[in-house]
C-alpha positions in Angstrom: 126.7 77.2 98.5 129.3 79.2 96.6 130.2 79.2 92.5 132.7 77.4 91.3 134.8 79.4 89.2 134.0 83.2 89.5 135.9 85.0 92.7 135.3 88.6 94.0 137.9 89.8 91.5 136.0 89.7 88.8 133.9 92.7 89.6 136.2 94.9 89.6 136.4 96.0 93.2 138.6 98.8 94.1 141.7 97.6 96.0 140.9 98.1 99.5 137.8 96.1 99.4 139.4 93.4 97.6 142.3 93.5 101.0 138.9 94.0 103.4 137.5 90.7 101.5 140.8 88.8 101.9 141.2 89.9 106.1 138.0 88.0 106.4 138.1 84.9 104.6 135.8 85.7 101.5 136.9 84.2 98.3 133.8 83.4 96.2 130.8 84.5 96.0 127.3 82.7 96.5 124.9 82.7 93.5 122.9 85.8 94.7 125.9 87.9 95.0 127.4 87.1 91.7 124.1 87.5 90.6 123.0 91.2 92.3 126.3 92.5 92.6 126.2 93.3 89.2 123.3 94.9 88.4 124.4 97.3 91.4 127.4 98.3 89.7 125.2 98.7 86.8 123.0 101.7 88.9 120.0 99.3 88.3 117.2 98.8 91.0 117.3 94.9 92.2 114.4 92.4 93.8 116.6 89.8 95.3 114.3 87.1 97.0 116.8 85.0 99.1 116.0 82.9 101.9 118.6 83.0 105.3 122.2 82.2 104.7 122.7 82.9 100.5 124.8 85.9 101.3 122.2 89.1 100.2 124.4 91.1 103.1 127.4 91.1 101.0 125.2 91.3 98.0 124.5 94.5 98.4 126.5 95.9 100.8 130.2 95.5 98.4 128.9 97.1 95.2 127.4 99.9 97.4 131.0 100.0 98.7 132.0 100.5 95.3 130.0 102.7 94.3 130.5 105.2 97.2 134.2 105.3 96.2 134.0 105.9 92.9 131.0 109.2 93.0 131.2 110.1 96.6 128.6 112.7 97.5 127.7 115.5 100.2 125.8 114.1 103.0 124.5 110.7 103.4 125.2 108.6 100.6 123.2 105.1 101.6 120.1 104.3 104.2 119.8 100.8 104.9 116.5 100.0 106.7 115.9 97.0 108.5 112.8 95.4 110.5 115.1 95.1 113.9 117.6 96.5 115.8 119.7 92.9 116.6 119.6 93.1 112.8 120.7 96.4 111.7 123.6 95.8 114.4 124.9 92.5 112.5 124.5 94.8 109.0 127.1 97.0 110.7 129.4 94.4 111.9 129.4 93.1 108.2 130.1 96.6 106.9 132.8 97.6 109.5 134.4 94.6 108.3 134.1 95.1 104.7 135.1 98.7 105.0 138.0 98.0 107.5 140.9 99.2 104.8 138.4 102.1 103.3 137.7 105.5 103.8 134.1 105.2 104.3 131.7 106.4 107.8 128.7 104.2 108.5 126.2 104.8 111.9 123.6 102.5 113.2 120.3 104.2 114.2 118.0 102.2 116.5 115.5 102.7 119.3 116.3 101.8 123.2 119.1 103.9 123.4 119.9 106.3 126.5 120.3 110.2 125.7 124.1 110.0 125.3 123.4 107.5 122.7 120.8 109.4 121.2 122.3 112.6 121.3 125.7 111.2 119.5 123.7 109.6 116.9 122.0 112.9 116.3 125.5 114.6 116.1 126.9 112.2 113.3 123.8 112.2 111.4 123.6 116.0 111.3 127.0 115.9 110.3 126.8 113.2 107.6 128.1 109.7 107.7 127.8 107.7 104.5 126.0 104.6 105.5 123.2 104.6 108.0 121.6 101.2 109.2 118.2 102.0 111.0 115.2 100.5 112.2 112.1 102.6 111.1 110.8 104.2 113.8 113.9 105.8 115.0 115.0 106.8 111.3 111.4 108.4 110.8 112.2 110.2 114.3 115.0 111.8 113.2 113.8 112.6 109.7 111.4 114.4 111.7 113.8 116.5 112.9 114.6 117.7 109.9 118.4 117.2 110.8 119.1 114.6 108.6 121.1 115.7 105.2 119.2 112.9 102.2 119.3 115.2 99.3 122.2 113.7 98.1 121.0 110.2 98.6 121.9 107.1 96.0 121.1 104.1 97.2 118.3 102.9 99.7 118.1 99.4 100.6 115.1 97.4 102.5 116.0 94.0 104.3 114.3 91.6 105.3 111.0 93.6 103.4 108.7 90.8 104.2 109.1 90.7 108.1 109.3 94.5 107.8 105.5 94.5 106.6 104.8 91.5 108.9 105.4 93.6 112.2 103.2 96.9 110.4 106.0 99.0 108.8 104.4 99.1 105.4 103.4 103.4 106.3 106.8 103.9 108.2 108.5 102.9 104.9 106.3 104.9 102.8 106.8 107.5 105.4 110.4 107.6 104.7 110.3 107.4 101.2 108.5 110.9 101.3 111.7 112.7 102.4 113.9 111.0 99.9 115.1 111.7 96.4 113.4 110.3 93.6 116.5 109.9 91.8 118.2 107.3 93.6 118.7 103.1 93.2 116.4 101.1 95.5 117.1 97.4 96.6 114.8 95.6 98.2 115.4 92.1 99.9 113.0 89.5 100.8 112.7 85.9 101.9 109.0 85.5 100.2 107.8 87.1 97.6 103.8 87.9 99.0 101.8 90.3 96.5 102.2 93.3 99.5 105.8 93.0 98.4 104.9 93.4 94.7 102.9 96.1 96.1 105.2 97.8 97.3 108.0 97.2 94.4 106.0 98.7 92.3 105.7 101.8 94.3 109.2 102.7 95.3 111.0 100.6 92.7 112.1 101.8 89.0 112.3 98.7 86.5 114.0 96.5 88.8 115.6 93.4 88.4 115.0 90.4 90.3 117.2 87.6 91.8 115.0 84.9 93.3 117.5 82.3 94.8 116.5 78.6 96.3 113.7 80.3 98.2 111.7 77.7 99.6 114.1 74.7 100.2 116.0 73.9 103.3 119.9 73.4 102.3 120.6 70.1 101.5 123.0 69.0 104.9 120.2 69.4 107.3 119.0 66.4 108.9 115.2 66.9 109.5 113.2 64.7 112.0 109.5 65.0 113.3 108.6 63.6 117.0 104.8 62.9 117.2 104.2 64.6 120.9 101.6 65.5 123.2 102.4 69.4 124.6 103.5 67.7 128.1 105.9 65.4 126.6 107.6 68.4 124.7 110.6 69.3 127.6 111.0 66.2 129.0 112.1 64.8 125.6 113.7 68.0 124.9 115.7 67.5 127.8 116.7 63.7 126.9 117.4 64.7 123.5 119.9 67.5 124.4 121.2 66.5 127.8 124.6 64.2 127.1 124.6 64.9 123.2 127.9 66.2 121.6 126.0 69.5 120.3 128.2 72.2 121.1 125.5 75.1 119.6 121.5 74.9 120.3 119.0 76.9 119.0 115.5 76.0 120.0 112.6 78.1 118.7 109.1 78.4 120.4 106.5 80.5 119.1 105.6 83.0 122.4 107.6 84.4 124.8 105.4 83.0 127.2 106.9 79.4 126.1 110.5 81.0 126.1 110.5 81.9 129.3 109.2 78.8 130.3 111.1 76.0 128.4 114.2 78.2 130.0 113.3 77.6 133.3 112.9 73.9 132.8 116.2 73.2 131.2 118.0 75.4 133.5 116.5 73.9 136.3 117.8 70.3 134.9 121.1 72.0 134.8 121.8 73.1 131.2 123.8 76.0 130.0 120.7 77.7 128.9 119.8 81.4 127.7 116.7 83.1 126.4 115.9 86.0 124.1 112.6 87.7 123.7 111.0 91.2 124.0 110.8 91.4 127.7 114.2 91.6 128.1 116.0 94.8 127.8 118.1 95.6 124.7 121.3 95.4 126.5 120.5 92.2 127.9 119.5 90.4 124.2 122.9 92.0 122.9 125.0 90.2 125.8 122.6 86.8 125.6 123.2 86.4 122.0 127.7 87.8 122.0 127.5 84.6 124.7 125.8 82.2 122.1 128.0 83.3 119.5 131.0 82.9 121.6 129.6 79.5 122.7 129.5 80.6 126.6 125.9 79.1 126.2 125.1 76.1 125.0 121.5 76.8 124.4 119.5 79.7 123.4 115.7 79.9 123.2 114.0 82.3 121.4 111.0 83.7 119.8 110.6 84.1 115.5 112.8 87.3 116.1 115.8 85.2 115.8 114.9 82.9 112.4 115.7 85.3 110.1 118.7 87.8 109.5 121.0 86.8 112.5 124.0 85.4 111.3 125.1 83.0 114.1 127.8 80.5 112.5 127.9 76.7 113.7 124.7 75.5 115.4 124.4 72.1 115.5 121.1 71.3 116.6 117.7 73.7 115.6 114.7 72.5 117.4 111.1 73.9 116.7 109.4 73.3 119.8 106.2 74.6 118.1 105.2 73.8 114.4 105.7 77.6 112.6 102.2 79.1 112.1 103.8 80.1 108.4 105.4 76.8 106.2 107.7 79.8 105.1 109.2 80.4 108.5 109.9 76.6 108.8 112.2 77.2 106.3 114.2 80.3 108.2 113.7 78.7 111.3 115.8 75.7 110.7 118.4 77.8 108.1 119.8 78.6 110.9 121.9 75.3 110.6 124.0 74.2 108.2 125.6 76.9 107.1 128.1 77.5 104.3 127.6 73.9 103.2 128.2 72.3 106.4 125.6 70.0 108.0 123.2 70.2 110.8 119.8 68.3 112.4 116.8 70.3 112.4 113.9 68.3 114.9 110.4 69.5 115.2 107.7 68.6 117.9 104.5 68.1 116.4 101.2 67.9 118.8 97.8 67.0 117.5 96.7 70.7 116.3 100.0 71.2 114.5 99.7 68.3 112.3 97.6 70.2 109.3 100.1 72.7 109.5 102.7 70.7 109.4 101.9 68.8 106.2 102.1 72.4 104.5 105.6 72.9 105.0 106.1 69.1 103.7 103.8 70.3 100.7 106.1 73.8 100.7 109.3 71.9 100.1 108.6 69.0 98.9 109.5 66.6 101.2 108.3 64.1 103.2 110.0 64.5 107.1 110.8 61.4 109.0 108.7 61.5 111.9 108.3 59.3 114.5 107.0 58.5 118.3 108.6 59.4 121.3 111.2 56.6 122.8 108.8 54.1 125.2 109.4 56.3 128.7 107.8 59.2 127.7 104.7 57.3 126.5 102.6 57.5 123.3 102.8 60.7 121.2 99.4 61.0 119.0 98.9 59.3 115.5 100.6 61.3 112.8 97.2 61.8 110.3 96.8 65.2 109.0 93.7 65.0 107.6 92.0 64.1 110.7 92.7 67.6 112.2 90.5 70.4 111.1 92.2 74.0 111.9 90.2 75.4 114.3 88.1 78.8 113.3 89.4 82.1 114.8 86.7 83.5 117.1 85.4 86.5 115.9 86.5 89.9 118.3 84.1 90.2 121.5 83.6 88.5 124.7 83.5 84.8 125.1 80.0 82.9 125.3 80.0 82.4 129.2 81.6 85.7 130.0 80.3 88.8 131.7 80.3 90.5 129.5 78.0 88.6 127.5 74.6 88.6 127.5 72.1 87.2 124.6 69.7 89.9 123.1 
């Protein structure tokens, strides 16, 4: 969704952005960017709670642009942290592309890399570059090293802060903030705004302002539809569904690797132009898995949460969530991934017995009631769609199963 009225020349942006903007097709600016970009040129700490797709990249990443050209310093000028390294890469892409007709030195830092990788990483962050994208662990690594010139800093911005904390960075981050100036801007981006994250605004933030954009509601061109399914009716129908559709760009989301791998094998065993992501393949591999999805060489990629938020793939037609999200919040990422830039999209979720409590969450979340329906007549009888016959199941306290060896009664 963009602004009627305001365009990217009403900031003030130096020339060369403005001619970096124009080369790649931005005109006007979403709400959270005309919103935050702003209070950056300003030199005032921002919140900006966004969900996937508003446009917090170039939210942040032009005034900090601006900024660096008008009171360049010694050293690093920017660290950009984000929760993974498919992530941090995309931040780059945007910024090379931003930056094309400036002056300005940016490095991504992230883990999996060989020694020659490593040791020219080292070399340019010794020597200084003025933005650095990193993943926490390998930024803390180097940091370590004492190798890395920060005194200088003026701007360090979080992405993605809730996943961030979701996968156990909340130390790394403090971590890092230990070797940073006090005096500096801080922006922190999130898709939810959980009280760990007003935790941890409060520590490393300084009177902040806060942008909280359309957080919670799917954009307004998806088409959403439920299937009422048993587990074994799940690829079959998957399969029918997808087969001899006109869908150029797939994106199905399951919620283990285990799953991934083997919904992959299914559909490309029925032939299908299939590829999957997940943490078992190497990093090289997920790079060249998802430059083919975005190129459309595949038709179909199947991936783990990893994907749902953060990775800017333009165009998919069809997101299908063959598990119900465990979080009504990631239902909301997960299916973002369509409809794009006001264009439209069909977003279809499988729904078996144990997922239908959960599922009448994320109906609660947005406030929507989904159109769900059974399987067609082939496949059988999905279950009754009745939420408030399923009770969630308890978690099992830590220990050995009743029945095990390992356990015995007193």
């Amino acid at each position: 969704m963009q602004t009627d009225g305001v365009s990217f020349s009403s900031f003030g942006f130096d020339p060369a952005i403005m001619e970096g903007l124009d080369a790649i097709g931005f005109d006007k600016p979403t709400p959270i960017q005309q919103q935050i970009i702003p209070y950056i040129l300003q030199g005032k700490d921002v919140i900006g709670c966004a969900q996937t797709g508003t446009g917090k990249t170039a939210a942040y990443l032009l005034p900090v642009l601006q900024r660096i050209l008008s009171h360049p310093v010694k050293g690093i000028n920017t660290i950009i942290i984000s929760p993974t390294r498919e992530l941090a890469l995309q931040i780059e892409q945007q910024l090379e592309g931003f930056s094309y007709f400036i002056n300005i030195s940016s490095l991504a830092v992230y883990g999996g890399t060989d020694g020659i990788e490593w040791e020219q990483q080292k070399r340019a962050l010794t020597q200084g570059v003025d933005i650095v994208v990193a993943t926490p662990g390998k930024l803390i690594s180097f940091l370590n090293m004492d190798i890395v010139p920060v005194s200088q800093l003026q701007h360090l911005v979080l992405d993605e802060a809730d996943r961030m904390l979701d996968m156990g960075f909340f130390d790394d981050i403090m971590r890092i903030i230990s070797y940073l100036p006090a005096k500096r801007n801080t922006f922190l981006f999130s898709a939810t705004m959980p009280p760990r994250i007003r935790e941890l605004s409060r520590k490393i933030l300084n009177q902040p302002q806060e942008v909280n954009i359309s957080m919670s509601k799917p954009a307004a061109g998806i088409l959403q539809v439920a299937y009422n399914t048993y587990d074994k009716q799940k690829t079959p129908l998957l399969i029918s569904l997808i087969a001899d559709r006109d869908l150029p760009s797939i994106l199905i989301f399951a919620s283990t690797k285990i799953k991934v791998k083997s919904i992959y094998r299914e559909l490309s065993a029925a032939g299908l132009n299939v590829g999957d992501i997940h943490s078992d393949h190497e990093q090289n591999v997920r790079e060249e898995i998802l430059l083919k999805f975005r190129n459309r060489q595949l038709r179909i990629l199947v991936a783990t949460d990893v994907l749902s938020r953060g990775i800017d793939i333009e165009n998919i037609n069809l997101v299908v969530n063959y598990d119900v999200p465990h979080d009504a919040e990631d239902y909301v990422h997960r299916i973002g991934r369509t409809a794009r830039a006001e264009r439209t999209g069909i977003a279809i979720t499988f729904i078996n017995e144990e997922d239908q409590y959960r599922f009448s969450r994320i109906e609660k979340l947005i406030d929507t009631t989904i159109l769900k329906q059974q399987p067609p007549a082939e496949f059988g009888a999905g279950p009754v769609y009745d939420p408030s016959a399923v009770k969630m199941k308890p978690r099992r306290k830590p220990g050995p199963k009743p029945g095990s060896k390992r356990h015995k009664k007193n």
